[in-house]
N, C-alpha and C positions, 0 to 999 in steps of 0.2 A: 476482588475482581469478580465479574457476573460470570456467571459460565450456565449453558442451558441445562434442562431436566435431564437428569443420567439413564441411559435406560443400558442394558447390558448390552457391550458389544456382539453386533452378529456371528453366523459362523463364514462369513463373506472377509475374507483379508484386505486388508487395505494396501493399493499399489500405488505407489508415487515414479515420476520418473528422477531419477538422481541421478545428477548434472557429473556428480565425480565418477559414476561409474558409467554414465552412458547410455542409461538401460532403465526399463521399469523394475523396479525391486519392491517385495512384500515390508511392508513397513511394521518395524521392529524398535520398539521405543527402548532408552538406555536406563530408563526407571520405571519400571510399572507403569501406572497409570499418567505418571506426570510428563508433559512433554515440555521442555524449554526451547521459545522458539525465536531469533533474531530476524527480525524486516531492514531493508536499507532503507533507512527514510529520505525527504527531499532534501536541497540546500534550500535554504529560505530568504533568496535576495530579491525572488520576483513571484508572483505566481507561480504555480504549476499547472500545467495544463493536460488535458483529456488523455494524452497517451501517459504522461506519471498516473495519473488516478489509476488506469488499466491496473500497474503493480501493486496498490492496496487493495485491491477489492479482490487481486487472486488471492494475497494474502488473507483478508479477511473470510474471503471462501474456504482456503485450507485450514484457517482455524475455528470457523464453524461444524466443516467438516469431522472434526477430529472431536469438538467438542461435542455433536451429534452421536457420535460415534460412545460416547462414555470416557472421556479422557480429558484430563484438567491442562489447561493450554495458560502458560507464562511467557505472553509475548513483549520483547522489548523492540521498540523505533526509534532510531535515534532522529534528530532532529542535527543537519549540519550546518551551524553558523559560524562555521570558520573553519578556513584551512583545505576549502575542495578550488583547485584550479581552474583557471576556464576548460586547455588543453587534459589530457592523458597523460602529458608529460612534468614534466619538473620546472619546466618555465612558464613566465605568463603570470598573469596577478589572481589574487582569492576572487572567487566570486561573492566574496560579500562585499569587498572591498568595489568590486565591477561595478554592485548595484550601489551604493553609497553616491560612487560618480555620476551613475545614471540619473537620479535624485538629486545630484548638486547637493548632498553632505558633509561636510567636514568629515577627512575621515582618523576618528578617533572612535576608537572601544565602544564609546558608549553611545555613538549613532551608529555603531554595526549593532550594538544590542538590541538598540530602538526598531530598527531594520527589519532584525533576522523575526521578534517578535511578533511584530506588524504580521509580516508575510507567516509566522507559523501559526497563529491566529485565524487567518484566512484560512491555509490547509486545514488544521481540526475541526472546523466550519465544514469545509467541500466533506471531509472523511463522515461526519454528521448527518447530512447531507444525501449520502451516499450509502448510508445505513449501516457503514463500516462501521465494528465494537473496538470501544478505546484500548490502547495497547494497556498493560498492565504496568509501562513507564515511557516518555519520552522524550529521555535524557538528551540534552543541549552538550553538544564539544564544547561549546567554552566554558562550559560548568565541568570541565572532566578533563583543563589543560594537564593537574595535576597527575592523574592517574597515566596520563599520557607520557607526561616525562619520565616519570619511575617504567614506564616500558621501553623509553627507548633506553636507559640507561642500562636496564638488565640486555638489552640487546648488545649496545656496545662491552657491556663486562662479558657476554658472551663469545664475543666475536665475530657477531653477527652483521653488524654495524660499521661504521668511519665517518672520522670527519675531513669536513672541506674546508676550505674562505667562504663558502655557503651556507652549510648546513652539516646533517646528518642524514646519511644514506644509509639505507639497508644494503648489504653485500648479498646479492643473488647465489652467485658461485659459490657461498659458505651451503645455501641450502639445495642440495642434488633434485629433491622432488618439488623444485619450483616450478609454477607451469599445470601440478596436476589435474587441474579443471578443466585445459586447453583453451581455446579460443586463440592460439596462436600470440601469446604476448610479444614474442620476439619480433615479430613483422610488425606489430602496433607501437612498438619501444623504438623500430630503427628511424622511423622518422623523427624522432627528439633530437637524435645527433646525441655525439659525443664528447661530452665535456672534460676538460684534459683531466680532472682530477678522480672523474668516474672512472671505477674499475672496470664494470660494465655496462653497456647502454641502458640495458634492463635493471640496472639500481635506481632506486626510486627513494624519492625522499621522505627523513622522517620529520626532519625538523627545517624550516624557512629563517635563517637569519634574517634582519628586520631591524635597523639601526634608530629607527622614528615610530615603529609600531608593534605591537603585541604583548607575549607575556616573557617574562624573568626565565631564565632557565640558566642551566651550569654551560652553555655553550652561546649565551649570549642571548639577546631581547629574540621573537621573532613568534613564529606560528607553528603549528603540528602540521605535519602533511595530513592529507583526506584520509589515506588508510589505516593511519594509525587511531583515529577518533574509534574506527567501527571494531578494531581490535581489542581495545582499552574499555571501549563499555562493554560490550557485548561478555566479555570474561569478568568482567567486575558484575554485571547482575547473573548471569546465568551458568556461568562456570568454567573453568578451562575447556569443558569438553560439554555439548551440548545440542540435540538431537537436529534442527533443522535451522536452515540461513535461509531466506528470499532473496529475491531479487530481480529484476531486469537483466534480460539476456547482453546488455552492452555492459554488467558490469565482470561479467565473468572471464576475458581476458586478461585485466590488468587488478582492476578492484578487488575482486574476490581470491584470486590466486594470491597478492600482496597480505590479503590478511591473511590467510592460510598460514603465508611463511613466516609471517612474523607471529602469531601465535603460537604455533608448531615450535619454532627456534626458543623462544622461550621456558613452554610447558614440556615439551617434548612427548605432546600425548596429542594424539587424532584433536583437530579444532572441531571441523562439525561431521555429521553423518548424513545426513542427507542435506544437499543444496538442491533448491528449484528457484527458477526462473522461467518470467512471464514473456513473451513475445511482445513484439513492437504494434502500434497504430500507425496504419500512415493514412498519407490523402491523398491521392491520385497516386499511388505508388510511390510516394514519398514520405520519410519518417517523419514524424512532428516533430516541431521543434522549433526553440525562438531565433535560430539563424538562419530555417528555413523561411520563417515567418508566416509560417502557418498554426500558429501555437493558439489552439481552441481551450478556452477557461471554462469552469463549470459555470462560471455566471453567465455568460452569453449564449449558454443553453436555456437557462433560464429567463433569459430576455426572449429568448423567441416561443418563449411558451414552453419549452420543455419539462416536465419535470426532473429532478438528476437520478428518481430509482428510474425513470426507463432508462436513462442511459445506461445504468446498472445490469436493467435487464438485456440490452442492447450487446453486453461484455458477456454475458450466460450463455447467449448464443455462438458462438466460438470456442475452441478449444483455448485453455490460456496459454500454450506453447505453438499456437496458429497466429500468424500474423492476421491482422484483420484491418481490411479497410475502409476508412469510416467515407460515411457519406452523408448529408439529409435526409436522404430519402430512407435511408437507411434505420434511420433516429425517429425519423415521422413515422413508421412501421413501426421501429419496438413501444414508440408512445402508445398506438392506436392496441396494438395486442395486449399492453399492460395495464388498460384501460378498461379495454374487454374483459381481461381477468377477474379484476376488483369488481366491478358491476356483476361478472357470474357470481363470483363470491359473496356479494354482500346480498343476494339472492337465495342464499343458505340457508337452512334453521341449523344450531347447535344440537348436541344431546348424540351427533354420531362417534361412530368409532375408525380409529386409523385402518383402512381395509389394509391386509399383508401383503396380498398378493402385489397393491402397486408400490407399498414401501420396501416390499423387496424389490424389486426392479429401479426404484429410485436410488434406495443404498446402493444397488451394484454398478450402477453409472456412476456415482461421485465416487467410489470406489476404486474404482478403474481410474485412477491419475486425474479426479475431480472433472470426468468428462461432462460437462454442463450443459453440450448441447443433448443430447442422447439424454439426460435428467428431464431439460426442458419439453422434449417432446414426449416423454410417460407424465407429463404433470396435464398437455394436452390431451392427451390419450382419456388421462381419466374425466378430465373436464369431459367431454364427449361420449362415455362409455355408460348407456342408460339403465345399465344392469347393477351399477353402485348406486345407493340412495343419497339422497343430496344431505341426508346430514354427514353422512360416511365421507362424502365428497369434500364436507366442507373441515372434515376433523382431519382429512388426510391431506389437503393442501396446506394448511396449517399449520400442519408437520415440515411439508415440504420447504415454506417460507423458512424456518428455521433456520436450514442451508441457505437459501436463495437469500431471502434478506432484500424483498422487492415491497412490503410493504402490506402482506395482510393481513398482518397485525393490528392495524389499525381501522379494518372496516369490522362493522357493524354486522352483528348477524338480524337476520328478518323477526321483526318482532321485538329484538333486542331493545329493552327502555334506554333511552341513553337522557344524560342528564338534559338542561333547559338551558339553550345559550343565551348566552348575559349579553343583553344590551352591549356591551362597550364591545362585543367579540361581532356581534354582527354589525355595529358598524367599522369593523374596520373589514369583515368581508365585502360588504357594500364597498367601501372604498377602493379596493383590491378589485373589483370587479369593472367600476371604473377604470382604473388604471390600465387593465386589460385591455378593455375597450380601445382607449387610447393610444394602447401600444407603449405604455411605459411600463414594460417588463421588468425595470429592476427597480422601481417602485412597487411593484405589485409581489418580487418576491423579498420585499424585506417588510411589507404588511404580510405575508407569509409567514414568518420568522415573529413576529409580534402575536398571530393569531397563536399559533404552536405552543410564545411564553404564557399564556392564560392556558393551555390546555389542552386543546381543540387543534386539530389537522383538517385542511381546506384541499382535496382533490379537484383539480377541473378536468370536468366529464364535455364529449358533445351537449349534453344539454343544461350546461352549465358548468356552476362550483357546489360542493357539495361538502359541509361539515361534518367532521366523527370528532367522537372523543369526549372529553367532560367530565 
């Protein structure tokens, strides 16, 4: 796994806010230096779009964070290609299965495989993309049926569990601290209704009987429910107990409180220690989403010229527990500011040093519960501040990208030799530059994705494209 340069932790504490206690708490790791950290990854039956991204990139921000900081970060993502519902509830079909129909698939195993790959292919792409660092694993549910059933089994020998003519439920009522994260499970559970054989509305399933589909199990062919996938890996790589969970604030009523209890019932030991969760994107005050139908891809960002770090940088400006509402204009602003960056930047000579004074005030923003926008304006600050020398300037943003992760890594300092581009990369800039013109954006960014596999990184400036790298 990459992890950045270690430098000793400040004397600045680190505050997170955690979701189980409600509050900002100084963060206290369960092993020295090592932190093991769980993300909820996407289902992979369609794209995902602009408001999922939001959740990896805070992800990716907290474990930059931590890894700036001096501490070795074991992050796992799961990838769900089976067993997540359309609904919250216990009815209603897989959404892998949804997308299969969507495509006019046959639906067998091996075109949900085909499927789920296609589409998680695409995400590691956008996460790419996006300057997100790859997780350290990102274990696929249906590579992990097994592990799933030896948990629901120890559930049911515990008595945690029952079966129906359906399935396997978890028994709420067996576990008293169901619920502890809140978000009100009980009011999001009474709309499922009540099925005669459920004990309580709030039991939720472990296992989908499946007469025509899925895998073998001691209670008959069928599928894992969703919560059990994120249960079963997450302690299979990182341990019964295990310092921090991500997530999206919609999964913390039902999602994350289910795996708690079915961990917890189990191990009988604390599941995680600190849980955070990212706030929503809407659009005109409405959540994204594909039944909204306003569900914005990263590639039609990049058809219309965008590049995907502004939008990155665009997510910096906000708190990641602020909802934020997106707009163009909004997007055509962080482009033009992060544009203006790189250009100061590449305007630098090397050979300076990280001035303290503004890496201590940077640390103590991301510090402070990875407050990004309060970061982004001391990185301003300095840009601006004629009393730091421009190499100091450029050794100290540098630092900063490290967090941020917007991209300056890749320019050029003034003077810098950089190697000779080869015929075959500039013509396919030329071509890319065409395509521009034209307004064929997503020909222009998969000559993007070509120029990159030689080497070389293609920025469009106002006064043009401009080449680094080699």
């Amino acid at each position: 796994m990459m992890s950045f340069f270690k430098k000793p932790a400040g004397p600045t504490p680190i505050v997170f806010y955690n979701t189980l206690g409600r509050k900002k708490e100084e963060f206290k790791p369960l092993s020295g230096r090592n932190i093991k950290m769980y993300t909820c990854g996407p289902t992979v039956y369609d794209y995902v779009h602009i408001g999922n991204l939001r959740s990896f990139v805070f992800a990716d921000l907290l474990r930059r964070t931590l890894e700036y900081s001096g501490y070795e970060v074991k992050q796992v993502m799961n990838i769900t290609d089976v067993g997540h519902l359309v609904g919250d509830g216990d009815g209603g079909e897989d959404k892998m299965t949804a997308g299969l129909k969507r495509e006019a698939k046959a639906l067998t195993l091996e075109n949900m495989k085909e499927l789920a790959e296609h589409y998680a292919t695409l995400f590691i792409d956008d996460l790419a993309k996006l300057n997100v660092e790859t997780p350290f694993t990102l274990p696929r549910a249906s590579e992990h049926v097994a592990e799933q059933i030896a948990f629901i089994a120890t559930l049911l020998q515990k008595g945690y569990a029952y079966q129906t003519d359906d399935g396997i439920y978890f028994d709420v009522g067996k576990f008293p601290a169901y619920g502890i994260l809140g978000g009100d499970a009980s009011a999001l559970h009474s709309r499922i209704g009540v099925s005669a054989e459920k004990h309580d509305p709030r039991d939720f399933s472990l296992w989908k009987k499946d007469a025509h589909l899925g895998w073998d199990s001691p209670w008959g062919k069928g599928f894992p429910g969703w919560h059990i996938e994120c249960t079963a890996m997450s302690t299979k790589y990182l341990g019964k107990s295990f310092d921090i969970h991500t997530g999206g604030i919609d999964l913390i009523p039902i999602h994350h409180n289910n795996e708690i209890a079915q961990a917890e019932a189990v191990s009988g030991k604390p599941y995680v220690k600190y849980w955070m969760h990212g706030a929503f994107i809407t659009i005109e005050g409405k959540r994204i989403g594909k039944s909204e139908g306003n569900a914005i891809r990263l590639y039609q960002l990049t058809e219309r010229g965008v590049h995907p770090l502004s939008y990155r940088y665009l997510l910096l400006t906000a708190h990641y527990r602020q909802t934020m509402n997106f707009t163009w204009e909004a997007l055509e602003a962080a482009q033009t500011a992060r544009e203006r960056l790189l250009r100061f930047f590449a305007d630098l000579p090397l050979g300076g040093l990280i001035n303290s004074v503004y890496r201590a005030r940077f640390e103590a923003a991301l510090y402070d519960d990875l407050n990004t926008a309060e970061a982004i304006a001391v990185l301003w600050e300095l840009v601006k501040d004629e009393k730091v020398s421009p190499e100091d300037k450029r050794a100290t943003l540098a630092d900063f990208d490290r967090i941020l992760g917007i991209g300056l890594g890749t320019v050029p300092a003034v003077g810098e030799k950089l190697s000779v581009v080869p015929d075959e990369v500039k013509a396919l800039v030329k071509k890319r530059e065409e395509a521009r013109k034209e307004k064929r954006f997503s020909d222009a960014d998969v000559l993007r994705d070509e120029i990159k596999a030689h080497g070389f990184e293609v920025d469009d400036t106002p006064t043009g494209q401009v080449v680094r790298g080699g």
